[in-house]
Rosetta silent file (secondary structure, phi, psi, omega in degrees, C-alpha in Angstrom):
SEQUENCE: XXXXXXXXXXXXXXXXXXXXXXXXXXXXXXXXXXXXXXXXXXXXXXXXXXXXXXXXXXXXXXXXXXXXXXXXXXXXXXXXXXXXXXXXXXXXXXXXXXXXXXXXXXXXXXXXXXXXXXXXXXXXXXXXXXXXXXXXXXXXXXXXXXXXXXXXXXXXXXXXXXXXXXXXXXXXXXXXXXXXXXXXXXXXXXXXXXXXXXXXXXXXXXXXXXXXXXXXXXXXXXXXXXXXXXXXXXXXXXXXXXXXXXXXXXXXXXXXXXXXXXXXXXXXXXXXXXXXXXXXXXXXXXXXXXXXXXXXXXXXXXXXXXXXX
SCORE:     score description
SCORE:     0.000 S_00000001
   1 L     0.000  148.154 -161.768  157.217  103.144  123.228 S_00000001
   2 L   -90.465  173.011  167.228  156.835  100.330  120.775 S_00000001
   3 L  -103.580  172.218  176.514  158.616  100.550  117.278 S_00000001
   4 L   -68.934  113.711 -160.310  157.850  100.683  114.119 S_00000001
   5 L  -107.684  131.152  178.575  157.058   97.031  112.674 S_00000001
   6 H   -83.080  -11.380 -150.533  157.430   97.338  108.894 S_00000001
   7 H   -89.760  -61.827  171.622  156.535   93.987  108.361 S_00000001
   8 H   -49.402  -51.078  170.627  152.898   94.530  110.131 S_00000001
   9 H   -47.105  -91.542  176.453  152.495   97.843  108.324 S_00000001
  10 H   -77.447   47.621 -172.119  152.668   96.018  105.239 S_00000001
  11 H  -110.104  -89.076 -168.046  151.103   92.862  106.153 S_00000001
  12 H   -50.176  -10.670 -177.573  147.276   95.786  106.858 S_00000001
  13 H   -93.952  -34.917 -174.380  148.275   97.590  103.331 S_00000001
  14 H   -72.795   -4.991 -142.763  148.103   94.321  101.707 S_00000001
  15 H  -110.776  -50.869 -167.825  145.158   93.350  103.600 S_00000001
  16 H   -69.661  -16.833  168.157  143.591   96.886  102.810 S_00000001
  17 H   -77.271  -51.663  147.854  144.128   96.665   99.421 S_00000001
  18 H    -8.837  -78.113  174.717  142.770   93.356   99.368 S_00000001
  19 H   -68.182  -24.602  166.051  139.406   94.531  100.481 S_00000001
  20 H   -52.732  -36.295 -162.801  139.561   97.453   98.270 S_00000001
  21 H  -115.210    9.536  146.969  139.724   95.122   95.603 S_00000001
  22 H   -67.231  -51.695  176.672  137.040   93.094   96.560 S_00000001
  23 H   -87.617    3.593  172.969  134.715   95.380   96.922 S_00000001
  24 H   -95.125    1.216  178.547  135.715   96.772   93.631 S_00000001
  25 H  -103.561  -39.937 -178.107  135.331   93.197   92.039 S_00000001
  26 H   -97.708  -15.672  157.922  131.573   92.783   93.821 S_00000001
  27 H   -81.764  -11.978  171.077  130.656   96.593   92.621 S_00000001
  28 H   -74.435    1.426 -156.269  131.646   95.388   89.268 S_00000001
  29 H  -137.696  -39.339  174.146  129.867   92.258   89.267 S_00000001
  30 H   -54.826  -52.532  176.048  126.643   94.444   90.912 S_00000001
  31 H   -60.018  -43.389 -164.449  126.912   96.644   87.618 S_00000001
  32 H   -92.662   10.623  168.891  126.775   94.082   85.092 S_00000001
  33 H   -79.686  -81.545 -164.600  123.587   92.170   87.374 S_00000001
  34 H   -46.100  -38.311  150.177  121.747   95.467   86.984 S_00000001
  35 H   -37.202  -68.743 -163.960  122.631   95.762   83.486 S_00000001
  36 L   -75.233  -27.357  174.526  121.289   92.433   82.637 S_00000001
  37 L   -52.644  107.351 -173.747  117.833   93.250   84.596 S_00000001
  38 L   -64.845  -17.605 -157.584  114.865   92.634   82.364 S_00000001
  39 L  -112.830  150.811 -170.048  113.102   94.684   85.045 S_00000001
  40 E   -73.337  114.585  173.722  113.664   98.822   85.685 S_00000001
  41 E  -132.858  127.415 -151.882  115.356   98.912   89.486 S_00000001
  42 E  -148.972  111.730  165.942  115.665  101.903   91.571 S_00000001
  43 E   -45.221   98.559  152.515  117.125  102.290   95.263 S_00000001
  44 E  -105.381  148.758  131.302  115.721  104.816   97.692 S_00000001
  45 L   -27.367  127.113 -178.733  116.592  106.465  100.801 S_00000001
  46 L   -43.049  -28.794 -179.665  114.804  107.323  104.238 S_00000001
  47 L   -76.941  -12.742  172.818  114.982  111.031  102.369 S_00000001
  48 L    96.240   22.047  168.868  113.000  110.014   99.189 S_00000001
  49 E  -126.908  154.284  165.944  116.353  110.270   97.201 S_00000001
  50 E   -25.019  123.263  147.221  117.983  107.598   94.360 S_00000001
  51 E  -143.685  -14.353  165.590  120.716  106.127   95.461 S_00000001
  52 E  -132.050  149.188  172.019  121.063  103.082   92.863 S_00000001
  53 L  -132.525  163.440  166.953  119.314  102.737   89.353 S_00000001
  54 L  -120.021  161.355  155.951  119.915  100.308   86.677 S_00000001
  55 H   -95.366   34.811  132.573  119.657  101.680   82.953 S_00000001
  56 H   -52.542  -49.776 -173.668  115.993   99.629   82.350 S_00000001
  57 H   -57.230  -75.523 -173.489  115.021  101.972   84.662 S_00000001
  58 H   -44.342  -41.930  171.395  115.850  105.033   82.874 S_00000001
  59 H  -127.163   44.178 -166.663  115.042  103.579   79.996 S_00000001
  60 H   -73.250  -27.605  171.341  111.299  102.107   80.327 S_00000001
  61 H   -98.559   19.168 -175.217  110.648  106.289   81.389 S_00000001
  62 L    65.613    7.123 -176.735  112.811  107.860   79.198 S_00000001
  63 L   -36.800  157.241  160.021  115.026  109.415   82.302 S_00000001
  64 L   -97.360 -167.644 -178.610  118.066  111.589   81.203 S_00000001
  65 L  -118.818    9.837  151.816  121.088  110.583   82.982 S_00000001
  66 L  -112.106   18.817  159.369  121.140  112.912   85.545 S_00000001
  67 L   -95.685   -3.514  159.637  117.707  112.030   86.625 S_00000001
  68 L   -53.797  -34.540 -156.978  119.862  108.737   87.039 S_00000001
  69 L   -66.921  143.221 -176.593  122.140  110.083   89.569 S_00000001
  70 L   -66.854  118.070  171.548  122.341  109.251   92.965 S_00000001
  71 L   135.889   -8.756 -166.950  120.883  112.227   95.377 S_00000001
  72 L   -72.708  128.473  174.477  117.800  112.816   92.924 S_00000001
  73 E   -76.982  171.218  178.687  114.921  113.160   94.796 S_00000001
  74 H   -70.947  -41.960  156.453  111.408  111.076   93.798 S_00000001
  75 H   -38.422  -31.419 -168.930  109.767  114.354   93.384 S_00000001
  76 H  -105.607  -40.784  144.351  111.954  115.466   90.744 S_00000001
  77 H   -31.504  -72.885  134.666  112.134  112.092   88.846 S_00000001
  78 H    15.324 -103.370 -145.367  108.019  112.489   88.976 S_00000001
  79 H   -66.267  -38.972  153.171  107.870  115.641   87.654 S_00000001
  80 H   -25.365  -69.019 -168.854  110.158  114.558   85.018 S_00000001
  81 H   -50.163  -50.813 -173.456  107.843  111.513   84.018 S_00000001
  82 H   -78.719   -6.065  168.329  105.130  113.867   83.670 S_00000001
  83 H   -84.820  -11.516 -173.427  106.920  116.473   81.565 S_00000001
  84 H  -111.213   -0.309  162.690  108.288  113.652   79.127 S_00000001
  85 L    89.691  -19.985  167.794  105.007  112.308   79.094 S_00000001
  86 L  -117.669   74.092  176.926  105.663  109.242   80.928 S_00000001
  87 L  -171.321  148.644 -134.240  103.197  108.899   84.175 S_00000001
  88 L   -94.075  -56.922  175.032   99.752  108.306   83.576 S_00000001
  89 L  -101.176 -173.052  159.948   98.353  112.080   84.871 S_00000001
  90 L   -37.351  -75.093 -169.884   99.381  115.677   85.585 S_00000001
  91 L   -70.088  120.289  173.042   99.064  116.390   88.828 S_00000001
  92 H   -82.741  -29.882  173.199  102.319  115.638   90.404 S_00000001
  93 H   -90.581   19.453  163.292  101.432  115.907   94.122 S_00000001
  94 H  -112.342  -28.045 -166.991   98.537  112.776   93.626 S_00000001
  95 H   -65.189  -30.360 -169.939  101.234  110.723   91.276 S_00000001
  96 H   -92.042  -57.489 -169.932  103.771  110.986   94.436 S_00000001
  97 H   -37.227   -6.536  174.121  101.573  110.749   97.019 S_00000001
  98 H  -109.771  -12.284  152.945  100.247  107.507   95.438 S_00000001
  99 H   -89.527  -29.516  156.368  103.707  106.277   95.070 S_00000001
 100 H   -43.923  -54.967  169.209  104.598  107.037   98.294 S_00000001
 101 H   -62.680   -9.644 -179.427  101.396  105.258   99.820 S_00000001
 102 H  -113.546  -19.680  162.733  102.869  101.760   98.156 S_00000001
 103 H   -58.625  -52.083 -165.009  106.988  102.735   99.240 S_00000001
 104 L   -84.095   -7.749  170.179  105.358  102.896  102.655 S_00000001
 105 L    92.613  -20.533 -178.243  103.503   99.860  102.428 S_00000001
 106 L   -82.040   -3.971  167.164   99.922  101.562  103.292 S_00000001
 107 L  -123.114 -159.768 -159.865   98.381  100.684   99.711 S_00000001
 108 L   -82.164  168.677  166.916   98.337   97.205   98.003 S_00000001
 109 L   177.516  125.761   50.439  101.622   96.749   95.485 S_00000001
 110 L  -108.922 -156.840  178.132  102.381   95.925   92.899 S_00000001
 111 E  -147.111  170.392  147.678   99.842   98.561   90.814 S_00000001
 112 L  -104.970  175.132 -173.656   99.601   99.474   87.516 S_00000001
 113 L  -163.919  108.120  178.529  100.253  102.563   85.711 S_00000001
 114 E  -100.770  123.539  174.419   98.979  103.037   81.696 S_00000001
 115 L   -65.697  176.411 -175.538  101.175  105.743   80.616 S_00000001
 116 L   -89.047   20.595  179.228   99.991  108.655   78.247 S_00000001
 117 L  -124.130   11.102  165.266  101.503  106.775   75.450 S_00000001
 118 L   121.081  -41.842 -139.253   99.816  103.635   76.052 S_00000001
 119 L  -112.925  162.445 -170.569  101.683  101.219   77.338 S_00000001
 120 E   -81.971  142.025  164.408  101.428   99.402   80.960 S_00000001
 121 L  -142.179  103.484  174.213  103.803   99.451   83.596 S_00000001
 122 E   -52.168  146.614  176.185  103.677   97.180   86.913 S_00000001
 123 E  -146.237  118.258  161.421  105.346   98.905   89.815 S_00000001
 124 E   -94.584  129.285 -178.532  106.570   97.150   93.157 S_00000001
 125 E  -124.415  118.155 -179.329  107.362   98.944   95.924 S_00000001
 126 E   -96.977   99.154 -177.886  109.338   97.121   98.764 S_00000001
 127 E   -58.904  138.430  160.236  109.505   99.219  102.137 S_00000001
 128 E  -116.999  174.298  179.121  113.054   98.538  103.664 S_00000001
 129 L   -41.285  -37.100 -159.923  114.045   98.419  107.439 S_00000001
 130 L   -82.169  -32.143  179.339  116.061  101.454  106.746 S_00000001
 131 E   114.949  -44.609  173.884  112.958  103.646  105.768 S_00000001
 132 E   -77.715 -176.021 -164.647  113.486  103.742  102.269 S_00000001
 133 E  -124.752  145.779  156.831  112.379  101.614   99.462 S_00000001
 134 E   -98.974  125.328  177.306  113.484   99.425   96.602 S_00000001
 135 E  -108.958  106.152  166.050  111.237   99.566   93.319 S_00000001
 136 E  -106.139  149.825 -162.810  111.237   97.428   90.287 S_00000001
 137 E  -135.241  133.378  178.273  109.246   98.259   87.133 S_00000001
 138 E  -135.565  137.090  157.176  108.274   95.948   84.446 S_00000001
 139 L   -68.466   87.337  173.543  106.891   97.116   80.767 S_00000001
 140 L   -99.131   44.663 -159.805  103.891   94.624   81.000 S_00000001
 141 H   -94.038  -23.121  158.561  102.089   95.977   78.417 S_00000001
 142 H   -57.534  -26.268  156.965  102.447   93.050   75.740 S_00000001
 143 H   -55.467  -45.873 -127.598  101.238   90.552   78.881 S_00000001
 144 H   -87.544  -52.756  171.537   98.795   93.233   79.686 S_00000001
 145 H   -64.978  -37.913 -158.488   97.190   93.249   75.932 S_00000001
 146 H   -83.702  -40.923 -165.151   97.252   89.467   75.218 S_00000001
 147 H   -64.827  -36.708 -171.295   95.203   88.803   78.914 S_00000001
 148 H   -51.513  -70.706  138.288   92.759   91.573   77.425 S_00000001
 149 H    31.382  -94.182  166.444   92.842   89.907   74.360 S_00000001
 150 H   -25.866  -55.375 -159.145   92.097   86.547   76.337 S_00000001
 151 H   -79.555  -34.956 -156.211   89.440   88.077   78.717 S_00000001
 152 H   -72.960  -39.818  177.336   87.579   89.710   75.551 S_00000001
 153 H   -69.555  -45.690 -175.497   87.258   86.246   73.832 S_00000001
 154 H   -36.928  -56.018 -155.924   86.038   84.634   76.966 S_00000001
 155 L   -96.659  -12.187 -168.348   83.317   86.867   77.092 S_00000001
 156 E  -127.856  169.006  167.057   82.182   88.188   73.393 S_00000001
 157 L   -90.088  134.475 -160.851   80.927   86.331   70.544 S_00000001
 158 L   -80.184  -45.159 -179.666   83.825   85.556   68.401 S_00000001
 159 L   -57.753  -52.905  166.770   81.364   86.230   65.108 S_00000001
 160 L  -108.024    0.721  134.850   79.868   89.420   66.363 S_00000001
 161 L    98.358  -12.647 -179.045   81.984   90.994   68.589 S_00000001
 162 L   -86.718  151.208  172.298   78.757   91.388   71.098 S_00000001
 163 E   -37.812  175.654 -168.077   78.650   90.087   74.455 S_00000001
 164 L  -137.622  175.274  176.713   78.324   86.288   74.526 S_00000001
 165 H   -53.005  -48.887 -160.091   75.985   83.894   76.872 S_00000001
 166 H   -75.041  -30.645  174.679   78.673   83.917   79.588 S_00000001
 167 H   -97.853  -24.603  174.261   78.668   87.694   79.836 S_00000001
 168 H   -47.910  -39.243 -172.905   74.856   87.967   79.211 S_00000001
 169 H   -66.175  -41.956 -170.633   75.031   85.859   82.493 S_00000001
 170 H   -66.283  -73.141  171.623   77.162   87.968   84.558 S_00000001
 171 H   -23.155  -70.312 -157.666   74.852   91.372   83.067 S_00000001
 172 H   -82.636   -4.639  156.290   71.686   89.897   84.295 S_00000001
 173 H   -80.644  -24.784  160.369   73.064   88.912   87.545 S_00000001
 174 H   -49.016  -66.688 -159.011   74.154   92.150   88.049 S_00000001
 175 H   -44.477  -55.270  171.476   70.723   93.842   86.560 S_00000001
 176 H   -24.300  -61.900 -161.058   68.777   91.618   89.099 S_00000001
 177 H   -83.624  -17.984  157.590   70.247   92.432   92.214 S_00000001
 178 H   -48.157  -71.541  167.212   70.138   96.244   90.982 S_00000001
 179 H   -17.382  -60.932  177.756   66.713   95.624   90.317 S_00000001
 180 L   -37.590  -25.573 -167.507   65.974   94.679   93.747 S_00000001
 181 L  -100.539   37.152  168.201   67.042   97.870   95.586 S_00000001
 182 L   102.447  -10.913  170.385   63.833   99.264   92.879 S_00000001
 183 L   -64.400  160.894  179.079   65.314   99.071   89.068 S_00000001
 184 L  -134.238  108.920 -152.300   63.239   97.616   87.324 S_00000001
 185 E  -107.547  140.370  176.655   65.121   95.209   84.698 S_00000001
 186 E  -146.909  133.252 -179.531   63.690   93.708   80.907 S_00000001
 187 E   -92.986  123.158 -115.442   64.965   90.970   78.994 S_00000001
 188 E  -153.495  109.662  164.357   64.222   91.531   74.962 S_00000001
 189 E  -103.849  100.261  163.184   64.730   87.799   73.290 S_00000001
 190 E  -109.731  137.408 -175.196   65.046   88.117   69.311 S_00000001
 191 E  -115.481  147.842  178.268   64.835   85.181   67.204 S_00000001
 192 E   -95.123  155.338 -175.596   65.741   85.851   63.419 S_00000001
 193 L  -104.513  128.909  168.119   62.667   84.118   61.247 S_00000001
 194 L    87.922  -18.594 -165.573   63.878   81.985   58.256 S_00000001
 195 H   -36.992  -38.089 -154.489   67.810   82.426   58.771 S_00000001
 196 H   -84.119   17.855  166.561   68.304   78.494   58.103 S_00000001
 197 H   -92.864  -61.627  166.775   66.722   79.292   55.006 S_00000001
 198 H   -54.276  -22.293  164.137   69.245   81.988   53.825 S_00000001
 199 H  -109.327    6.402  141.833   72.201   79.758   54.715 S_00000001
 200 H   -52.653  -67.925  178.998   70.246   77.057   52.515 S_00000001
 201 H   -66.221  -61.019 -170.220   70.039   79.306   49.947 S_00000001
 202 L  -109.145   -7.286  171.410   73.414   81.851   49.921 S_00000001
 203 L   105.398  167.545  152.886   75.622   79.658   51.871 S_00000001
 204 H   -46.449  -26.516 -164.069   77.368   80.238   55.358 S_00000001
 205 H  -105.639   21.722  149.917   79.583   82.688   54.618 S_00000001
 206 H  -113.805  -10.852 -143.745   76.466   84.910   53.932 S_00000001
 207 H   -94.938  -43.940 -177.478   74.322   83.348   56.776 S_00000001
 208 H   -82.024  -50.438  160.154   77.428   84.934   59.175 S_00000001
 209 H   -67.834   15.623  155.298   77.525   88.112   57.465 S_00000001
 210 H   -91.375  -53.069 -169.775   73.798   88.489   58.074 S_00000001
 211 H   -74.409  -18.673  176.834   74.379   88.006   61.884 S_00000001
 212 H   -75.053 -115.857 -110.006   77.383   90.807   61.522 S_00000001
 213 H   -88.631   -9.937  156.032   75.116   93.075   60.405 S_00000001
 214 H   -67.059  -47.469 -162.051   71.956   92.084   62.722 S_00000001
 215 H   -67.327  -34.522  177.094   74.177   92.481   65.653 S_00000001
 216 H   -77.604  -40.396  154.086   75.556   95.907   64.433 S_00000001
 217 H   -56.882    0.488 -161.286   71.965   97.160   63.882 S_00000001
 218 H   -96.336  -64.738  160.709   71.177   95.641   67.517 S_00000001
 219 H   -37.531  -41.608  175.386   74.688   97.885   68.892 S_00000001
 220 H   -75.524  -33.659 -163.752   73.222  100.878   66.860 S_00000001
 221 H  -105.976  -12.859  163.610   70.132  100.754   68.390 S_00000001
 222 H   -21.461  -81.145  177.168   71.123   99.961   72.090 S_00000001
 223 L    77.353 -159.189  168.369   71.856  102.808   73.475 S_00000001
 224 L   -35.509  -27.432 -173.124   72.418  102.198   76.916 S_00000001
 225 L   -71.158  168.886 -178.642   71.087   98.809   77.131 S_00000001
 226 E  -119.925  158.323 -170.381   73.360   95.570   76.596 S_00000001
 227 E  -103.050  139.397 -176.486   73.550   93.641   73.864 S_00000001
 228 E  -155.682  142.062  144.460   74.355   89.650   73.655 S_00000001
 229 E   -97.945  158.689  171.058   74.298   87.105   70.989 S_00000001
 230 L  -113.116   18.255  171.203   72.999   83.839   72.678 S_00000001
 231 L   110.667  127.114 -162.363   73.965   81.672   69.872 S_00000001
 232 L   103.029 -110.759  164.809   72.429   80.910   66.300 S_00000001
 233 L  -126.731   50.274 -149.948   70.398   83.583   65.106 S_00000001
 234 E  -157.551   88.120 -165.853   69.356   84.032   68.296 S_00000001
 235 E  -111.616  149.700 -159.219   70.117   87.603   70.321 S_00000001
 236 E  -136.559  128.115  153.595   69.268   89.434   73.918 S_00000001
 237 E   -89.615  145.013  154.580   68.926   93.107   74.836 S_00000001
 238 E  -112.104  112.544 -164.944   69.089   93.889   78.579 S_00000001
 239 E  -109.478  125.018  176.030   67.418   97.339   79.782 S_00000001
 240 L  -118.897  167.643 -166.044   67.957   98.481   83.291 S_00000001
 241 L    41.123   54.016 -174.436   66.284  100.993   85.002 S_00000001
 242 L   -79.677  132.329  175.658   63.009  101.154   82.487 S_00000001
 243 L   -81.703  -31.616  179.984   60.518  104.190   83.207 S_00000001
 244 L  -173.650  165.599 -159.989   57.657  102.423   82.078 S_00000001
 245 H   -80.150  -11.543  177.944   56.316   99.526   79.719 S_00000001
 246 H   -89.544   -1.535 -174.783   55.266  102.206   77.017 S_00000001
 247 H  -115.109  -25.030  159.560   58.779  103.098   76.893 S_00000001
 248 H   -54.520  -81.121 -152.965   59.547   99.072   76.777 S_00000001
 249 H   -69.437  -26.149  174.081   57.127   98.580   73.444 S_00000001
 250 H  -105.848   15.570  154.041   58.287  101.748   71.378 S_00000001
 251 H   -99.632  -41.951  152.774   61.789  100.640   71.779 S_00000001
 252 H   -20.598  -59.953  167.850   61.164   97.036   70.520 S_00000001
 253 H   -53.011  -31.104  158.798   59.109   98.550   67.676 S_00000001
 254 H   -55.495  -76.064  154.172   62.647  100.417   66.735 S_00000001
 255 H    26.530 -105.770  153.179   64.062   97.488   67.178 S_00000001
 256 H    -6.496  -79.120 -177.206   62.134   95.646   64.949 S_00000001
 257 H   -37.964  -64.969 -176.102   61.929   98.284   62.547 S_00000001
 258 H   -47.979  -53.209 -159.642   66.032   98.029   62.383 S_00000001
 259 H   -66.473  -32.612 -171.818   66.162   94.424   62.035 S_00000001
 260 L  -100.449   12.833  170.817   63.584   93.921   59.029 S_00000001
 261 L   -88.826  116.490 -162.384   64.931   96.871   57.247 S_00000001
 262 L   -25.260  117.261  162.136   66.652   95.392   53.845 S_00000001
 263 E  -119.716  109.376 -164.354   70.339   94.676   54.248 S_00000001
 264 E   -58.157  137.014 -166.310   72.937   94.771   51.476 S_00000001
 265 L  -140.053  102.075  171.995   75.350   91.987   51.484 S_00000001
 266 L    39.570 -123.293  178.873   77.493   92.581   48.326 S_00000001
 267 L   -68.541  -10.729 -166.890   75.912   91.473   45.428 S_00000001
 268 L   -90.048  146.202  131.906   73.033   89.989   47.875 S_00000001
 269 E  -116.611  147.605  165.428   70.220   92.313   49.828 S_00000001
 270 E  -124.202  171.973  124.639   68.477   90.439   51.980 S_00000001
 271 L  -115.389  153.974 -145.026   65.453   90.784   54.709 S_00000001
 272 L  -134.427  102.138 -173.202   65.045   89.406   57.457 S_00000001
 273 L   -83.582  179.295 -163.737   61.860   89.555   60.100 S_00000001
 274 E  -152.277  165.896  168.525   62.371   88.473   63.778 S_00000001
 275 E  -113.656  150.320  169.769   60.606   87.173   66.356 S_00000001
 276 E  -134.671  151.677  175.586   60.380   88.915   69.618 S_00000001
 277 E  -106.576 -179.003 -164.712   60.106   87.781   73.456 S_00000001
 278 E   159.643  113.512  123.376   59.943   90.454   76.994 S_00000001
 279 E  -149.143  168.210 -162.171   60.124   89.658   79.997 S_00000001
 280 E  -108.492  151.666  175.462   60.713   91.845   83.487 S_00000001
 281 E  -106.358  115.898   33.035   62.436   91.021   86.278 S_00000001
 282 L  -148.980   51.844  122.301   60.994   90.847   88.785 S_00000001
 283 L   -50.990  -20.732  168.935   57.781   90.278   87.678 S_00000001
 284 L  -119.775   -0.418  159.245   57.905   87.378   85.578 S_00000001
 285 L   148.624 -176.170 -133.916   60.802   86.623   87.206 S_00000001
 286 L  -111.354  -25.789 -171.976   63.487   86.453   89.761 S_00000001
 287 L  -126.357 -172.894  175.252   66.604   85.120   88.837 S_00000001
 288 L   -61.720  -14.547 -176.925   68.503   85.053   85.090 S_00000001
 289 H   -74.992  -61.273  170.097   67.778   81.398   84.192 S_00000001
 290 H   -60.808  -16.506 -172.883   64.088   81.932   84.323 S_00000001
 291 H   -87.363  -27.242  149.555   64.092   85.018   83.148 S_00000001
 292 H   -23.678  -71.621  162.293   65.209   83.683   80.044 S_00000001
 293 H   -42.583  -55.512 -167.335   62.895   81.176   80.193 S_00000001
 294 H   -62.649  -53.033  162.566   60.177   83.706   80.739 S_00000001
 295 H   -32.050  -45.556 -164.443   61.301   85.099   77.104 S_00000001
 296 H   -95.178  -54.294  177.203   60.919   82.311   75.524 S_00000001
 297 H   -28.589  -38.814 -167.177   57.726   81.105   76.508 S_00000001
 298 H   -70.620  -39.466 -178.934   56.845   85.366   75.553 S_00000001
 299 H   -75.502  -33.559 -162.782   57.893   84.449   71.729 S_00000001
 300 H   -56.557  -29.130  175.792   56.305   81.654   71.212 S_00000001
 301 H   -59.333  -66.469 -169.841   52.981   82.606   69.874 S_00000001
 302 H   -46.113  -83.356  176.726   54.865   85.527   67.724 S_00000001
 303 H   -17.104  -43.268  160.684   56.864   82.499   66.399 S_00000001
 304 H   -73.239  -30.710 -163.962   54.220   80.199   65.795 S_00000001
 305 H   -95.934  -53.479  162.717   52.178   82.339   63.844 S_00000001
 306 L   -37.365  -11.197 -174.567   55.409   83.311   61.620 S_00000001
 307 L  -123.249   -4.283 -176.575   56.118   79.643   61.032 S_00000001
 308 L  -111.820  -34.668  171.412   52.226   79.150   59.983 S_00000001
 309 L    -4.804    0.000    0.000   52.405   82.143   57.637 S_00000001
């Protein structure tokens, strides 16, 4: 039987302490990485439960800190979010089943999620080898707002607040190819009569608050239909699905009606007549360039005789 070598025994306790105090130097170094994480990060199991969090995590949802703890299931973390108000619905068996489907990799990810308090939160879900998942969460809702922000200017008139040419374009390719399967789509062209007279006369800074306040009687009167300026004094309703051309011709006459009705501008009222153009797709024509086109050619007479007044 061999003896006892004292030497070797503590030769593996130094060794084991060693590694003890390694890995108690790289969980310490793990902690203050996690810490430091701009982004919410949270460790699961093949069982659906926590086994690491940072506190970003806890606190982009407001977690307590034993919804923190390692063994917490997803389910109960959930039902948390939606009692605290932080998960976008109710129903707790669609919110996990639709976080489930992106831990497992069956839907696209990352997703969004607008909480009931507003604000956005991207969510990544990483399947691992092991069957559970790693998740990180980012508060993107200041990115989220500036790209609206961004997208909204692209798209509206910066004066009037109404669609712009570039989304009027997008609308009428859309109306069109609805129109095709049997809608029946009409473009409404209004020209204002005289404007370059009123910013002769009262200046610019009345000339644009005329055009506010065209465009908001245009928005008032809409209804369903869309609204565009296309630049100038010079604005487009789009009507889809029209029952019938007598139902065209008394909403124009509203229209109308709105636009030439006196409008108070501070110390100023003014009025203002219009000209108007109509034309259907796809009778006068087929695609959005022309139908345009179609419009204008439809005003001109009204226009002409208003300029011979």
């Amino acid at each position: 039987m061999p003896g006892f070598d004292a030497n070797t025994a503590a030769g593996e306790r130094t060794s084991f302490e060693r590694l003890v105090s390694e890995l108690a130097r790289q969980q310490a170094h793990l902690e203050v990485i996690l810490a430091c994480m701009s982004q919410g990060i949270a460790l699961f199991d093949i069982n659906q439960r926590l086994l690491v969090s940072n506190r970003r995590y806890m606190n982009i949802y407001g977690a307590r800190e034993e919804l923190a703890a390692p063994g917490v299931t997803i389910h109960d973390i959930i039902r948390h979010r939606i009692n605290a108000g932080a998960y976008p619905k109710t129903d707790h068996e669609s919110n996990a089943d639709r976080y489930m489907a992106m831990a497992q990799g069956t839907t696209p990810s990352p997703q969004l999620f607008r909480l009931r308090d507003g604000r956005m939160i991207s969510v990544n879900c990483h399947a691992l080898e092991s069957g559970g998942w790693l998740s990180t969460h980012d508060d993107v809702t200041e990115m989220w707002t500036l790209q609206q922000e961004v997208e909204h200017m692209a798209y509206h008139d910066q004066l009037t607040g109404i669609g712009n040419r570039r989304l009027l374009e997008d609308r009428l390719q859309a109306a069109c190819a609805e129109a095709k399967e049997g809608r029946e789509s009409v473009l409404v062209l209004i020209d204002l009569d005289g404007f370059k007279a009123v910013n002769d006369e009262h200046g610019h800074q009345v000339g644009d608050k005329l055009l506010q306040a065209v465009a908001e009687r245009l928005m008032e009167n809409a209804g369903d239909a869309f609204a565009a300026r296309l630049g100038g004094d010079e604005f487009v309703i789009v009507m889809e699905e029209v029952e019938s051309e007598s139902a065209v011709s008394s909403f124009v006459s509203q229209l109308i009606e709105s636009i030439e009705t006196p409008i108070s501008l501070g110390k100023e009222v003014l009025r203002v007549s219009c000209s108007v153009g109509i034309s259907f797709f796809p009778d006068d024509a087929t695609d959005p360039a022309e139908l345009l086109k179609q419009a204008d050619v439809a005003m001109y007479p009204a226009k002409k005789n208003t300029l011979s007044a």
